[in-house]
N, CA, C and O atoms as CSV, one atom per row, in Angstrom:
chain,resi,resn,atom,element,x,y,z
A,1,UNK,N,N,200.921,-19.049,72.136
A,1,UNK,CA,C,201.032,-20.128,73.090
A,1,UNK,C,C,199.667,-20.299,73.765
A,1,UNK,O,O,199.150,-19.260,74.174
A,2,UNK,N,N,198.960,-21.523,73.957
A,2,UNK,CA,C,197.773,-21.917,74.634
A,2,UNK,C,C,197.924,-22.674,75.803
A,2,UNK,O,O,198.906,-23.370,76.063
A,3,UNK,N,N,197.203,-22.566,76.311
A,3,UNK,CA,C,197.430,-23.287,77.858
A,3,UNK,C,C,195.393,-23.758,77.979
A,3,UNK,O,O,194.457,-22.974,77.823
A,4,UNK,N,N,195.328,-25.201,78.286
A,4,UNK,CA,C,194.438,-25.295,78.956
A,4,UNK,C,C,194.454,-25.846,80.325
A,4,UNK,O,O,195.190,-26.823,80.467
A,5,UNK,N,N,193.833,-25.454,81.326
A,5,UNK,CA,C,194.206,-26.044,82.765
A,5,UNK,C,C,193.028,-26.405,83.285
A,5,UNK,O,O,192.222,-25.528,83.597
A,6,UNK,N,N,192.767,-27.604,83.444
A,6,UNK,CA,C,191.708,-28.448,84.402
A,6,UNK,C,C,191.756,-28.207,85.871
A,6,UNK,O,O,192.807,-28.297,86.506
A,7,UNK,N,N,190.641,-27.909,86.391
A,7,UNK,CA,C,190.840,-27.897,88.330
A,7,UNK,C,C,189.929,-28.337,88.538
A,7,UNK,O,O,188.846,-28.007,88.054
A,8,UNK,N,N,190.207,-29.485,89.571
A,8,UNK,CA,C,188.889,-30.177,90.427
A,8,UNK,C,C,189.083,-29.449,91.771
A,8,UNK,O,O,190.185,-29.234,92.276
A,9,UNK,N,N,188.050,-29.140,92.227
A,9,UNK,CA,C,188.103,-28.574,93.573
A,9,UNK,C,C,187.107,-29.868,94.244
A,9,UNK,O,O,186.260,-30.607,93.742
A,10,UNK,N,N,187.652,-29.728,95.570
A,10,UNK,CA,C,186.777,-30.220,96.845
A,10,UNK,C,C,185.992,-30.038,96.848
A,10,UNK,O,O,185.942,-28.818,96.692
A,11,UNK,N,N,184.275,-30.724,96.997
A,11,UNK,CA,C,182.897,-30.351,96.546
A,11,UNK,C,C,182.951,-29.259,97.931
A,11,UNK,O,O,182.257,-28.289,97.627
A,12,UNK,N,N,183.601,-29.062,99.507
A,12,UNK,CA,C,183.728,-28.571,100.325
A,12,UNK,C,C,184.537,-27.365,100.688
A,12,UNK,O,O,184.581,-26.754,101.756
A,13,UNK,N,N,185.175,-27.158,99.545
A,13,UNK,CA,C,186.294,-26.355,98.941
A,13,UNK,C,C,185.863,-25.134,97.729
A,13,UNK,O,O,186.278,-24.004,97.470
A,14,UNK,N,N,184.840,-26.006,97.186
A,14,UNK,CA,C,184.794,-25.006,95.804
A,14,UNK,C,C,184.633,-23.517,95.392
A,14,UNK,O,O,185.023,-22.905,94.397
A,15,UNK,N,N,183.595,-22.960,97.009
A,15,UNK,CA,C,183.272,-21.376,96.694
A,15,UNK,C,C,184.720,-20.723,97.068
A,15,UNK,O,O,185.313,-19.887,96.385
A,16,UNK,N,N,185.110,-21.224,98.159
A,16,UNK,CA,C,186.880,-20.561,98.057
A,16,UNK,C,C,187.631,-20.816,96.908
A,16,UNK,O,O,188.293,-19.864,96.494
A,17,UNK,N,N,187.699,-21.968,96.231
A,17,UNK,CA,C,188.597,-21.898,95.370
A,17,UNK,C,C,188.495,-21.017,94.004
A,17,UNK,O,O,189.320,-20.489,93.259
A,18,UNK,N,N,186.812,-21.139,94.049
A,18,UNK,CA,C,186.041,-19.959,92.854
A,18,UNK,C,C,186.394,-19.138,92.967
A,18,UNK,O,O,186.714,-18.530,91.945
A,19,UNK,N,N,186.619,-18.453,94.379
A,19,UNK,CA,C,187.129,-16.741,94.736
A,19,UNK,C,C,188.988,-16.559,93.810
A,19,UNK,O,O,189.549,-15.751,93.069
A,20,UNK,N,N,189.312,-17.935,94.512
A,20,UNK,CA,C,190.600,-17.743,94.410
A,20,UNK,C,C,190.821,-17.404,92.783
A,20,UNK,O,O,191.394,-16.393,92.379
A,21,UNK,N,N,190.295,-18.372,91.993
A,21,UNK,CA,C,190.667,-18.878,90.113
A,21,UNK,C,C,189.687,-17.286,90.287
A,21,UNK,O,O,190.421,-16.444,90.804
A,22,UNK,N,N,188.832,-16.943,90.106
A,22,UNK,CA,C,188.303,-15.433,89.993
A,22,UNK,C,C,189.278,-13.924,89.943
A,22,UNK,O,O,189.291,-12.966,89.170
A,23,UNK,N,N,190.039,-14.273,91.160
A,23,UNK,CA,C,190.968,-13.540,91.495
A,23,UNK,C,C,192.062,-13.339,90.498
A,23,UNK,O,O,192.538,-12.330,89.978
A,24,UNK,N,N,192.297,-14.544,90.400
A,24,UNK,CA,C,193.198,-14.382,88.853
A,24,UNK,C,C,193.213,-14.333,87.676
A,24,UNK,O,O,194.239,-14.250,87.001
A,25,UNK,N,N,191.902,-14.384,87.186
A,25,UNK,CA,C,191.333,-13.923,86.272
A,25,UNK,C,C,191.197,-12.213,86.068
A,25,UNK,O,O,191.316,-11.612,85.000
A,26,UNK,N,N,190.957,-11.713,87.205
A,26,UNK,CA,C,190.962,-10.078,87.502
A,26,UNK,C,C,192.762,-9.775,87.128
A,26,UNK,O,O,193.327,-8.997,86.360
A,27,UNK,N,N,193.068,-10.429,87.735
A,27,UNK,CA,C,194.535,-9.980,87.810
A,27,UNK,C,C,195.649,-9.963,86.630
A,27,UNK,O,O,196.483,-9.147,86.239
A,28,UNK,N,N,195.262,-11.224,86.273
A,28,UNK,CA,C,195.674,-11.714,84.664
A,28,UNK,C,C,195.413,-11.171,83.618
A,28,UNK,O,O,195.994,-11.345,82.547
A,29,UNK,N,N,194.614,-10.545,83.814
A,29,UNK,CA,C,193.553,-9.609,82.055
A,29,UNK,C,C,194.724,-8.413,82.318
A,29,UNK,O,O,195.288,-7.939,81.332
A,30,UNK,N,N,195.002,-8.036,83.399
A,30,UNK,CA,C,196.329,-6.755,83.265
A,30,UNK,C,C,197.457,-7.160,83.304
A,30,UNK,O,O,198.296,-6.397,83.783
A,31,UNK,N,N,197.834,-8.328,82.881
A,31,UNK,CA,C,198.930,-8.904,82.236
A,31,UNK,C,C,199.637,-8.102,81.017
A,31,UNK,O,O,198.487,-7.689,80.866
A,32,UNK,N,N,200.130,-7.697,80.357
A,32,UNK,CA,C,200.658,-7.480,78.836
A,32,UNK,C,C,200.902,-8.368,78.118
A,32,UNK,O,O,200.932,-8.137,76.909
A,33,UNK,N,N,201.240,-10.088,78.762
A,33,UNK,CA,C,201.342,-11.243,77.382
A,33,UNK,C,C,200.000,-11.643,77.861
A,33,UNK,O,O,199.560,-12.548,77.152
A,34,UNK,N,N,199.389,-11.379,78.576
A,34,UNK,CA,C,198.080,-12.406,78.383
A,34,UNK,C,C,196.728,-11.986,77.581
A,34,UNK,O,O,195.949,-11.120,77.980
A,35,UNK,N,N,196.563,-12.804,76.284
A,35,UNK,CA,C,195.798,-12.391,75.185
A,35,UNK,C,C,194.359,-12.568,75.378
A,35,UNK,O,O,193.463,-11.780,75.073
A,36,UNK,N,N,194.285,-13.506,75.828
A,36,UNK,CA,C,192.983,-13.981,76.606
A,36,UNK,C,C,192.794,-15.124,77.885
A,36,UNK,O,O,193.680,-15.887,78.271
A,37,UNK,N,N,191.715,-15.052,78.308
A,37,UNK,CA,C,192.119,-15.764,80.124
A,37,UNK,C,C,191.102,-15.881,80.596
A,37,UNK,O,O,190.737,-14.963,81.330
A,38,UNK,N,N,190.061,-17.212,80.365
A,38,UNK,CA,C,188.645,-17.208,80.412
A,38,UNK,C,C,188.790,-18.580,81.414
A,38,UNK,O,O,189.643,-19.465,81.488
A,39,UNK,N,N,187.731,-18.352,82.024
A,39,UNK,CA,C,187.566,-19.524,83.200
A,39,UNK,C,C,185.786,-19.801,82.734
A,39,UNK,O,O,184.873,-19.043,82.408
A,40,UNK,N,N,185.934,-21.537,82.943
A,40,UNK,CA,C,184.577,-21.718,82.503
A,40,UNK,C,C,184.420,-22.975,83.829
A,40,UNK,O,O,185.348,-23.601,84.341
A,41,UNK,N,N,183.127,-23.064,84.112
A,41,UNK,CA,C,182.880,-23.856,85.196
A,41,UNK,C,C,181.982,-25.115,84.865
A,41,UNK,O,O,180.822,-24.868,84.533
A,42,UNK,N,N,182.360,-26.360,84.913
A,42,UNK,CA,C,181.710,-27.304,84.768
A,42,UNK,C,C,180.231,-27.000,84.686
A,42,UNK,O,O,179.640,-26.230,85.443
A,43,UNK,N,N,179.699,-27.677,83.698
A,43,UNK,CA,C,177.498,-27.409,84.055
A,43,UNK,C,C,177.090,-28.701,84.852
A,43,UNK,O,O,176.343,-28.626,85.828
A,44,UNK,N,N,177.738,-30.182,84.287
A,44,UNK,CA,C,177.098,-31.423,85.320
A,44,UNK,C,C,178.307,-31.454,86.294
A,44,UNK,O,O,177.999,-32.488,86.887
A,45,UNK,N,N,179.590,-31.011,86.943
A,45,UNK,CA,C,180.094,-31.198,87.528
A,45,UNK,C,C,180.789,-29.784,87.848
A,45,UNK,O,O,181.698,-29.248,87.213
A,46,UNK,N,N,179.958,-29.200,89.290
A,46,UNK,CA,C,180.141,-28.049,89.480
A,46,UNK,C,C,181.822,-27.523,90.296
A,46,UNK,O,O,182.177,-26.430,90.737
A,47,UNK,N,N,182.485,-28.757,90.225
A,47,UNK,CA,C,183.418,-28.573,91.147
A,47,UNK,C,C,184.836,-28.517,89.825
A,47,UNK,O,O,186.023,-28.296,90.062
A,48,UNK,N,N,184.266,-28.767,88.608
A,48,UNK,CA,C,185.232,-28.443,87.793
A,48,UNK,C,C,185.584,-26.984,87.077
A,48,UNK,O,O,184.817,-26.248,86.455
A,49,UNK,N,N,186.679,-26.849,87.305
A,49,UNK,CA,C,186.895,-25.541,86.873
A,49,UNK,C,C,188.132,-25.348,85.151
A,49,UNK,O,O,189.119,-26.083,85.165
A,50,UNK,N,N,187.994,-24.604,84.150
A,50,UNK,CA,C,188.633,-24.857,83.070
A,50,UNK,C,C,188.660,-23.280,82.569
A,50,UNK,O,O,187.821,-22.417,82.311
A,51,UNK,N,N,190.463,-23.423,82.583
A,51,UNK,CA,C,191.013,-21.995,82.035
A,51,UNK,C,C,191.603,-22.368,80.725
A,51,UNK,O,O,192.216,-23.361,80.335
A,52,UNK,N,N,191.108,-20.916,79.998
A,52,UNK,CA,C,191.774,-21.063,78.666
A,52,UNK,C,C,192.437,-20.021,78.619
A,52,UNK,O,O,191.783,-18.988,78.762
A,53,UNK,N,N,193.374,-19.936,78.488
A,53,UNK,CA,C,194.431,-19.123,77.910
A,53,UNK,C,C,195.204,-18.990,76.473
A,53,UNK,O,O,195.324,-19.766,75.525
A,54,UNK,N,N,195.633,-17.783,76.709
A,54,UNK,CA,C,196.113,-17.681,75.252
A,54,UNK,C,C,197.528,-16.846,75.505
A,54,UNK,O,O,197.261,-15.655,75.347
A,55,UNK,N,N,198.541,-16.970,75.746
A,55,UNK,CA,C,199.797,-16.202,75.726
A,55,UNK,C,C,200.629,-15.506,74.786
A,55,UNK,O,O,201.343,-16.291,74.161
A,56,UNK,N,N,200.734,-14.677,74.571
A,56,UNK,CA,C,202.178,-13.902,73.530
A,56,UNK,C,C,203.586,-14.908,73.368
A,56,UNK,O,O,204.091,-15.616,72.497
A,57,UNK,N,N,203.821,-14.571,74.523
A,57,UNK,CA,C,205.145,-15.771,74.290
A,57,UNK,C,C,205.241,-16.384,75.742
A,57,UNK,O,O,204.354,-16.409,76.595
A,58,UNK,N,N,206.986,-17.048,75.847
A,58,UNK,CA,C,207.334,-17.818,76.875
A,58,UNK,C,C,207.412,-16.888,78.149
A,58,UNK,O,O,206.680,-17.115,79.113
A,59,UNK,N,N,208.376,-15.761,78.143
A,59,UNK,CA,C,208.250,-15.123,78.984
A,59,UNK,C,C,207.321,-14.306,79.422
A,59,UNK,O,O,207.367,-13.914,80.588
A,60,UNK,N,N,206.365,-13.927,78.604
A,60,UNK,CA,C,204.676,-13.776,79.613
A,60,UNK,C,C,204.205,-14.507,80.653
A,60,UNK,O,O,203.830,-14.297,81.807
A,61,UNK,N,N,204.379,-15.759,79.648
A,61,UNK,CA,C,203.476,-16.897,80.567
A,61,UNK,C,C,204.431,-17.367,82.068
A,61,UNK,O,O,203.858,-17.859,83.040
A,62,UNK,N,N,205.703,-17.156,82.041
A,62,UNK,CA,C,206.948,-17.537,82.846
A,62,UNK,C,C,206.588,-16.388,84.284
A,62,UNK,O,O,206.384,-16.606,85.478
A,63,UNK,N,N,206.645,-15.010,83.377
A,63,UNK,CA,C,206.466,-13.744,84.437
A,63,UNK,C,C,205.260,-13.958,84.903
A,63,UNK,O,O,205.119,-13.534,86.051
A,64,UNK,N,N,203.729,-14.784,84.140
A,64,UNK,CA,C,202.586,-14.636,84.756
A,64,UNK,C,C,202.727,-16.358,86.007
A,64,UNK,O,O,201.792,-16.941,86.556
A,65,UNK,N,N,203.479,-16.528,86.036
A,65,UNK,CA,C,203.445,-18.390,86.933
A,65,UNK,C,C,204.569,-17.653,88.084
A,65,UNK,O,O,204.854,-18.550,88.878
A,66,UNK,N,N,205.171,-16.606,88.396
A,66,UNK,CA,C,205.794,-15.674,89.621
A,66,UNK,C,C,204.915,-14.968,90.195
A,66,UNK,O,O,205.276,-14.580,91.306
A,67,UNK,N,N,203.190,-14.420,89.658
A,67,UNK,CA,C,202.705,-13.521,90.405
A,67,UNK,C,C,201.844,-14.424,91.775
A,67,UNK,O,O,201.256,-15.501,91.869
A,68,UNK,N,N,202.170,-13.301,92.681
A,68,UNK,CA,C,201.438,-13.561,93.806
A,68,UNK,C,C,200.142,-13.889,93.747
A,68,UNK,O,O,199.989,-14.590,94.748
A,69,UNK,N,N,199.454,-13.840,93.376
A,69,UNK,CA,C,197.985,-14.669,92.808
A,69,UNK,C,C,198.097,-15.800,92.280
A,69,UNK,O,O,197.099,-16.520,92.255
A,70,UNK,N,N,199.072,-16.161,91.837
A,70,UNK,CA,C,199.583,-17.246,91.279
A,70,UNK,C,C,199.392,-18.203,92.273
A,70,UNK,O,O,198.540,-19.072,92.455
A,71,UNK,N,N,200.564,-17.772,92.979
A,71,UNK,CA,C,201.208,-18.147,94.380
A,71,UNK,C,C,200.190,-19.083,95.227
A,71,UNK,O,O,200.230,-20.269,95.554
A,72,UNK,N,N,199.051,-17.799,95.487
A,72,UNK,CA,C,197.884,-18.172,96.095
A,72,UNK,C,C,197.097,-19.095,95.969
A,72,UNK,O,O,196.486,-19.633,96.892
A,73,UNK,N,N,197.007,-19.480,94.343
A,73,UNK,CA,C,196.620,-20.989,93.846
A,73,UNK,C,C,197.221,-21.920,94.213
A,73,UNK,O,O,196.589,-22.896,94.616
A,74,UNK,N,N,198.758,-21.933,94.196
A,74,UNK,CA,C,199.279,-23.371,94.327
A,74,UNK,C,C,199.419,-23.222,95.860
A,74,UNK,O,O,200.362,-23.913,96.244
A,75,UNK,N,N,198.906,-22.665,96.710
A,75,UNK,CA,C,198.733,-23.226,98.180
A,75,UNK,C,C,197.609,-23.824,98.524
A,75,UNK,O,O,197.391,-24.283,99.646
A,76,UNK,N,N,196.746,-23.852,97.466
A,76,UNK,CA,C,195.176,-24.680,97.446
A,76,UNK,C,C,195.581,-25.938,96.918
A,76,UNK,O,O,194.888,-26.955,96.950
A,77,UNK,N,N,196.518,-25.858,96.520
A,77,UNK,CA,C,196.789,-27.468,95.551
A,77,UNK,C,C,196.399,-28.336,96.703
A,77,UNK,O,O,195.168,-28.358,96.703
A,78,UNK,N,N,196.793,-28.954,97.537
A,78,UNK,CA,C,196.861,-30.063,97.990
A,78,UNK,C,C,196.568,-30.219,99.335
A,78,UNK,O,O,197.138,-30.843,100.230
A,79,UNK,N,N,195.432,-29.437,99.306
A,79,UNK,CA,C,194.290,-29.204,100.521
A,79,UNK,C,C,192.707,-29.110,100.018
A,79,UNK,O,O,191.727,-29.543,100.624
A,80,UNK,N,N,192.735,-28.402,98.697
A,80,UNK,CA,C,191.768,-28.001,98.491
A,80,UNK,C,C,191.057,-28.369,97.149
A,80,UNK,O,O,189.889,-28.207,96.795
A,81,UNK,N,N,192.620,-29.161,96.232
A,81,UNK,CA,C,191.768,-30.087,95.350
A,81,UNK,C,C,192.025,-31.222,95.372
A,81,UNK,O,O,192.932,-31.812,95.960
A,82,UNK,N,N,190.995,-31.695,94.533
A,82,UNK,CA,C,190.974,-33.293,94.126
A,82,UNK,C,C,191.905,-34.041,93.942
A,82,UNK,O,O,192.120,-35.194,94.315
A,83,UNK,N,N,192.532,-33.250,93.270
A,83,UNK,CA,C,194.210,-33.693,92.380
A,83,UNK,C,C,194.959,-32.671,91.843
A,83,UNK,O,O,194.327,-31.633,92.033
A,84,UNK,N,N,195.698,-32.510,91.430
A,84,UNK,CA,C,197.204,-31.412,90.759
A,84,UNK,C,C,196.113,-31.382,89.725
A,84,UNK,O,O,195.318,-32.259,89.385
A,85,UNK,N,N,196.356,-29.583,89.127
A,85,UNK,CA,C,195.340,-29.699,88.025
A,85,UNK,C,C,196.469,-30.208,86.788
A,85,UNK,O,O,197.691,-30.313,86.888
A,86,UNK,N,N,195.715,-30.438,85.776
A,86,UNK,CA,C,196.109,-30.846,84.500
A,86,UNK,C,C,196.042,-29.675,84.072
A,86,UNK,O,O,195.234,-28.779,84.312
A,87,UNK,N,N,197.496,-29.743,83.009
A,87,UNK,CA,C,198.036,-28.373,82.375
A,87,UNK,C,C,198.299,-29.164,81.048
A,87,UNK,O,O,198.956,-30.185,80.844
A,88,UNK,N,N,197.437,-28.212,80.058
A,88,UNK,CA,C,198.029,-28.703,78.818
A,88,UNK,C,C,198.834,-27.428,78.172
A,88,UNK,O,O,198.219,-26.387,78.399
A,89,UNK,N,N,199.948,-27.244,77.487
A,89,UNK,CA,C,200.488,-26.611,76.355
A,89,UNK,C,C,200.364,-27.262,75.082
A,89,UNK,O,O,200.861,-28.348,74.785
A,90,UNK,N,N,199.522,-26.369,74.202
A,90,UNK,CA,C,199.471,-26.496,72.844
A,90,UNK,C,C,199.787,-25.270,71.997
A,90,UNK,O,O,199.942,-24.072,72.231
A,91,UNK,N,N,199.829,-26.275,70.610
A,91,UNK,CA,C,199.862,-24.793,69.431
A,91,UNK,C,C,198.707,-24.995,68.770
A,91,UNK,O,O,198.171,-26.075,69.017
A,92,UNK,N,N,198.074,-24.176,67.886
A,92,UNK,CA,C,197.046,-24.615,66.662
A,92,UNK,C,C,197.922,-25.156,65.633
A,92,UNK,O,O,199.147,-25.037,65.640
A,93,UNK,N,N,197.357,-25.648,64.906
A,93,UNK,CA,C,197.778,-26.473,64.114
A,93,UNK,C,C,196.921,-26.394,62.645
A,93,UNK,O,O,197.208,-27.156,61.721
């Protein structure tokens, strides 16, 4: 299972929100379904932030969207970004 997730942060917002997506990146790698979990940061637009993930299955990714770090992200939603990030689910193909 793949997940890509877009985040615009607040150009006024962004070093907190860096801490925050950082944070869960630390936290996430000691996951057991999470295969990989890379955060990459915009180069011409520093306020964009882009996670790639890679999941085992449904209930990884289910048990990893309950953790308290989690949590901590979606209380930035709608203070601290631009917009709701964009979540894609894909397969390879």
């Amino acid at each position: 299972m793949y997940i890509t997730a877009i985040i615009k942060a607040k150009e006024e917002h962004r070093e907190e929100v860096l801490e925050t997506l950082q944070n869960m990146v630390r936290e996430t790698i000691k996951e057991e379904a999470s295969e990989q979990y890379t955060l990459h940061q915009g180069i011409e637009d520093h306020n964009t932030f882009v996670f790639y993930e890679i999941w085992k299955n449904e209930d990884g990714l289910a048990g990893h969207n309950e953790q308290p770090y989690i949590k901590a992200f979606g209380n930035l939603i709608n203070e601290k970004l631009q917009e709701p990030p964009q979540i894609y689910v894909t397969q390879a193909i």
